[in-house]
C-alpha positions in Angstrom: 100.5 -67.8 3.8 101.6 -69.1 0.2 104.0 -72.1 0.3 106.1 -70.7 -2.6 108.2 -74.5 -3.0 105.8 -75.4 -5.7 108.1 -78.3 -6.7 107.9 -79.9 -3.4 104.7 -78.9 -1.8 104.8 -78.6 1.7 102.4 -81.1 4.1 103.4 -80.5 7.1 104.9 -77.7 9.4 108.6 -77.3 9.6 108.6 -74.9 12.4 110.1 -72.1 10.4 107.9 -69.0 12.2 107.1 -67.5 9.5 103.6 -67.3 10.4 104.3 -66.2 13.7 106.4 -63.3 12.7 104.2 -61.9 9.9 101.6 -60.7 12.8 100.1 -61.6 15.4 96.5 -63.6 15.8 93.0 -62.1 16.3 91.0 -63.9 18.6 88.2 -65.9 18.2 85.0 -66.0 20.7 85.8 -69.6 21.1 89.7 -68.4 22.7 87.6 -66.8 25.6 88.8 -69.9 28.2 92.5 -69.3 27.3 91.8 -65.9 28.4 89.6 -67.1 31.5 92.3 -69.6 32.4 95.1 -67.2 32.7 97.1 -68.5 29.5 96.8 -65.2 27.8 96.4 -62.1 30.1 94.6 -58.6 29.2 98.2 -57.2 29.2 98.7 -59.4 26.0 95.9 -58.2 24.0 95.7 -54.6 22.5 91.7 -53.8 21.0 91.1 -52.8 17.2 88.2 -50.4 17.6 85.2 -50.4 15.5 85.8 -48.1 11.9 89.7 -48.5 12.8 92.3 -48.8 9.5 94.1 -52.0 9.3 96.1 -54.5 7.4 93.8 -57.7 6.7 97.0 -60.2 5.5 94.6 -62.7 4.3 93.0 -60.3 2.1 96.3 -59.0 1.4 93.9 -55.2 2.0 93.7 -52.2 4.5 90.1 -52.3 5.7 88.2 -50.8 8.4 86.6 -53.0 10.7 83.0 -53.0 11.3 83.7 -54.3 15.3 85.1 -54.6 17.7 88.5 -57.3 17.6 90.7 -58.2 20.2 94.7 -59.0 18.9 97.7 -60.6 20.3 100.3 -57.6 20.6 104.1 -57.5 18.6 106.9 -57.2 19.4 108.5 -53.7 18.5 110.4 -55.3 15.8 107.1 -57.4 14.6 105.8 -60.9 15.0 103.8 -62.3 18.3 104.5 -61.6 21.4 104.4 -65.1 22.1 107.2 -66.1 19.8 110.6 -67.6 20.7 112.7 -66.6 17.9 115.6 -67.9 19.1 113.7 -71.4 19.8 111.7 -71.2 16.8 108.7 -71.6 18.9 105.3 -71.0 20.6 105.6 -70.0 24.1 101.8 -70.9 24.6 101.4 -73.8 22.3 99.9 -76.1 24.3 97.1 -73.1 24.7 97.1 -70.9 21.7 94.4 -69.3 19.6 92.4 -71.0 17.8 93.7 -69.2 14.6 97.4 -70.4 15.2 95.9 -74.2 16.2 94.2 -73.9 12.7 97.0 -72.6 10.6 98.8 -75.1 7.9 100.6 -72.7 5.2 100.0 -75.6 2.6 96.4 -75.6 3.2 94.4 -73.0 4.3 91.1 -74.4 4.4 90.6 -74.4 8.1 92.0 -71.9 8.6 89.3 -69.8 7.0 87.0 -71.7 8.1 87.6 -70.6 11.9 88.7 -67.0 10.6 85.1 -66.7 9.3 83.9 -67.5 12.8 82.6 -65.3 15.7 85.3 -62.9 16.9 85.9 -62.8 20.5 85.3 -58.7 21.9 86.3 -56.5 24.9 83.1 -57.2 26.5 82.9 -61.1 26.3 86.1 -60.4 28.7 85.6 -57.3 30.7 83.4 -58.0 33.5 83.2 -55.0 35.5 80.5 -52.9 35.3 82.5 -49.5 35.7 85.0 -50.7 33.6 82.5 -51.3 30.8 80.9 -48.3 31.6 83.9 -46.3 30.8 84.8 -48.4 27.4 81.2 -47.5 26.7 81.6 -43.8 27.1 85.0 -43.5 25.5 83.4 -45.1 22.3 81.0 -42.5 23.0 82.7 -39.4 22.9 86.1 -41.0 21.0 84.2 -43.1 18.1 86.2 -43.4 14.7 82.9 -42.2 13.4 83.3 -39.0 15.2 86.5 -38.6 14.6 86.0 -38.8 10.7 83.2 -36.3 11.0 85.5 -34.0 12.0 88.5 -34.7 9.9 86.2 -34.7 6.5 84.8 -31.1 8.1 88.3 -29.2 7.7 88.2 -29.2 4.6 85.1 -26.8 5.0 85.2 -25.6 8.6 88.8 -24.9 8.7 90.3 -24.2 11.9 87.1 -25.2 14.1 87.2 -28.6 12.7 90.8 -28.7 13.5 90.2 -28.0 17.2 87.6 -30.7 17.2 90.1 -33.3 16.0 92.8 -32.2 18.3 89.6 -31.7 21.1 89.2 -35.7 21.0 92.8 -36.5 20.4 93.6 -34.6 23.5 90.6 -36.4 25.6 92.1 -39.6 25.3 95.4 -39.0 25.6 94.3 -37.7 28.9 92.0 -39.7 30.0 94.1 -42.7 30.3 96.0 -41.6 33.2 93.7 -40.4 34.6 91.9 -43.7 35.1 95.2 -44.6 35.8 95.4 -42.7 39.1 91.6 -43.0 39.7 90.8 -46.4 39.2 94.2 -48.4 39.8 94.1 -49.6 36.2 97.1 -51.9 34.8 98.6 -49.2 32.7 99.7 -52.7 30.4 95.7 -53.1 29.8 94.7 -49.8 29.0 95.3 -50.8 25.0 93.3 -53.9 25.6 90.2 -51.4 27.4 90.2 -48.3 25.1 92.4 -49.7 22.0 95.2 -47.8 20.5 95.8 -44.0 21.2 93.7 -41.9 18.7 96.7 -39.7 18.7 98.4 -42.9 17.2 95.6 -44.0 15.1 94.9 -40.7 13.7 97.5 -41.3 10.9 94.4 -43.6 9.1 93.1 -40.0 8.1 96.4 -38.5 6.5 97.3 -36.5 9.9 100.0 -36.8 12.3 100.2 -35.5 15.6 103.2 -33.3 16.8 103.3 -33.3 20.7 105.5 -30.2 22.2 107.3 -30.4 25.5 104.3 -27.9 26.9 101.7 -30.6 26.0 100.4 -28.5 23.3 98.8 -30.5 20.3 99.6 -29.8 16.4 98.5 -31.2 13.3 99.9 -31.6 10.2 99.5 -34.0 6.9 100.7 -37.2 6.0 101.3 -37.7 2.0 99.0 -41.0 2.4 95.1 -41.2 4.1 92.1 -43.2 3.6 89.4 -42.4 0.9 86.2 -41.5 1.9 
């Protein structure tokens, strides 16, 4: 974040949460003990997949990601979760990631430096074999990878690329409660374990999804998608 007071450079932090309402922080692997201790729960956290479309605001980009990342959800409005606007103020400062500790708008130095650093993943925190077994199969079947295959395919296949699309869309939409009812899964986790709906997501490839009351799945185009 630019101090844009160039007159009278700032040097230390004035509590003015503008970091904190810009977005939310990614995790780092060293953040796993906050995690483990209970200061941030799973319900907190929602999962950029692998090959997912986001905003980098410290490169100021979109990018896809080439893993897995694990982020501190928003409010609706924007800004952490974790952020007292009316106090002006970390809920969890005493314990926050390692990215907020490191954060100083005037100087950004460490703050990249720890930014460069390991990334902390659904698997350094999911311990349960059948859950990971189930995050594993997801990716499986609901891969951005896959996903793009098919999207780039309509433009030749038509119609049977289109069912594909909506084929995968329509798996995970389902699937999550189903594992709901199955499994006894927090429903406020289920972003953390299988990362944002792809019926959500799937705007990162110019489409939108139009549910109907019946359930029944449409698509249709978005002025903006990703190249490639």
């Amino acid at each position: 974040m630019k101090n844009n007071r160039s007159e009278h450079p700032r040097t230390h932090c004035i509590r003015c949460g503008e970091c904190c309402i810009v977005a939310s922080p990614t995790l780092q692997a060293q953040d796993l003990p906050l995690i483990q201790g209970g200061a941030i729960a799973a319900r907190d956290l929602f999962t950029i997949r692998q090959g997912e479309l986001v905003w980098d605001n410290v490169i100021e980009a979109f990018t896809v990601t080439g893993q897995d990342i694990l982020k501190v959800r928003e409010k609706q409005e924007g800004g952490c979760v974790f952020f007292d606007d009316n106090a002006k103020a970390c809920t969890i400062y005493e314990k926050r990631p390692a990215q907020c500790a490191a954060m100083a708008c005037w100087d950004m130095a460490e703050f990249m430096r720890v930014y460069k650093g390991a990334k902390l993943a659904r698997r350094d925190v999911v311990k349960d074999g059948v859950v990971l077994g189930l995050i594993e199969a997801h990716e499986r079947r609901c891969s951005y990878e896959a996903l793009q295959a098919h999207v780039k395919a309509i433009e030749t296949d038509g119609e049977k690329a289109v069912e594909k699309v909506i084929g995968l869309l329509k798996f995970d939409h389902q699937m999550r409660p189903f594992l709901l009812q199955k499994l006894g899964l927090n429903p406020d986790e289920m972003d953390f374990l299988f990362g944002r709906p792809l019926a959500d997501t799937v705007v990162m490839f110019g489409l939108k999804v139009v549910r109907e009351p019946d359930g029944t799945f449409f698509l249709t185009r978005v002025e903006k998608r990703v190249p490639g």
